[in-house]
N, C-alpha and C positions, 0 to 999 in steps of 0.2 A: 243290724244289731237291734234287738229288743227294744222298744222307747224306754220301759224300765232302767232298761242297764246302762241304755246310753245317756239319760239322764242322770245315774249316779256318778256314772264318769265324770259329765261334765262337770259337776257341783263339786266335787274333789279337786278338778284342774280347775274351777275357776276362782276354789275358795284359795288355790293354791296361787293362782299368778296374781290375783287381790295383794295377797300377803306380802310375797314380792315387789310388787307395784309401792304397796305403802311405805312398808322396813327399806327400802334399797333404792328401786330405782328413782320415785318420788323424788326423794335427796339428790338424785344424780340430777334430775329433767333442775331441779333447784338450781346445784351449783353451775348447769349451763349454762341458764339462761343471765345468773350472776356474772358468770367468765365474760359470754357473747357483748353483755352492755359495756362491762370494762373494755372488753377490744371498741368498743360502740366511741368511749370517752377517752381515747389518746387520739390528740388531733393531731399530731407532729407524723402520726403514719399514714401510707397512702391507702387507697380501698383495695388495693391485691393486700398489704400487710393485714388489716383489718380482715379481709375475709377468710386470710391463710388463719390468723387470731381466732374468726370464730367456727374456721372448721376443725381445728384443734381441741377448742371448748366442746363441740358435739359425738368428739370421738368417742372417750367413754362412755355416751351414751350410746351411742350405734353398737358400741360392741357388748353391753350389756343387755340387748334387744335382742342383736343375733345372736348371743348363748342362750337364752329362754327360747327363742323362736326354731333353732336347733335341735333345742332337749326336747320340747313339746311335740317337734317334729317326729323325731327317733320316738318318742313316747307313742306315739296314734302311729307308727309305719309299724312298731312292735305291737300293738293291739288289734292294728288291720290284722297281720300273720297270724295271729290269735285263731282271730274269731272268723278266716279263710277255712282255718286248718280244721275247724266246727263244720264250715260248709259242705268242706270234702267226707270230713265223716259222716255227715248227715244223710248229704248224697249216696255213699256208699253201702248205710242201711236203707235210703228207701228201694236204690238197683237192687241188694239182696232180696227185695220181697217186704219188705216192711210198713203197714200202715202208718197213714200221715199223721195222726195220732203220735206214733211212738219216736219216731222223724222228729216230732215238731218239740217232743218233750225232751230228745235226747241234744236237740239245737240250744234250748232252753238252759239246757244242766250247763250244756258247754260253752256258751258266750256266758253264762253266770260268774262260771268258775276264772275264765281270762278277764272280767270283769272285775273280779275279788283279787287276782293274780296281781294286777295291773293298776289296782286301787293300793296295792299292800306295796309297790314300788314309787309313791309318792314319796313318804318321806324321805329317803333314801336320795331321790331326784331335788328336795327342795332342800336338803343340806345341802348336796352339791351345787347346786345355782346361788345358795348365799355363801358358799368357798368363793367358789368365781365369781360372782359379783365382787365381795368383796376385794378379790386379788387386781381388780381392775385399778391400772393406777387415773390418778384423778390429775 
């Protein structure tokens, strides 16, 4: 992909998991490590109660990691097929005879356009991630 484009990508997904990060998980990584000390400050439990305590405290975190790290995934496996499907037609005009020139511009038009496709399914991706963050119980 173009440095151009794959830089506006980035800047969109990373202004997007910033936002995430602050509004949601921030809060979550918070009430862990609150939960984790409280398991820390009952001395009447053993170290398996204690540690069962604070793998409990880190779950909704883990599972709030794995749904971003999931979507983000699905996000870039759907933008690879994107901008493959560019390669092939790219390829498929320079086999018919076509200068590298016209290759290069018609690569250009088509990683642009799954670029702008795949930028305009952000929002859409970060309602959903603050549904399910939020649905996560604490």
């Amino acid at each position: 992909m173009a440095e151009a484009h794959q830089t506006r990508v980035q800047k969109v997904v990373e202004d997007m998991v910033q936002g995430l990060e602050k509004d949601h998980i921030r809060k979550m990584q918070g009430r862990m490590f609150r939960c984790s000390a409280d398991c820390c400050d009952r001395p009447s439990d053993s170290m398996s109660q204690v540690h069962q305590c604070i793998e409990r405290c880190h779950t909704p975190l883990a599972q709030a990691q794995g749904l971003v790290t999931s979507e983000l995934e699905k996000f870039q496996d759907r933008l690879t097929r994107c901008t493959m499907h560019c390669n092939d037609k790219a390829k498929d005009l320079f086999d018919s005879g076509s200068k590298e020139p016209a290759v290069r511009s018609l690569m250009d038009r088509c990683v642009g356009s799954c670029v702008d496709d795949h930028i305009n399914l952000v929002p859409s991706m970060t309602r959903r991630l603050k549904e399910n963050l939020d649905s996560i119980q604490q």
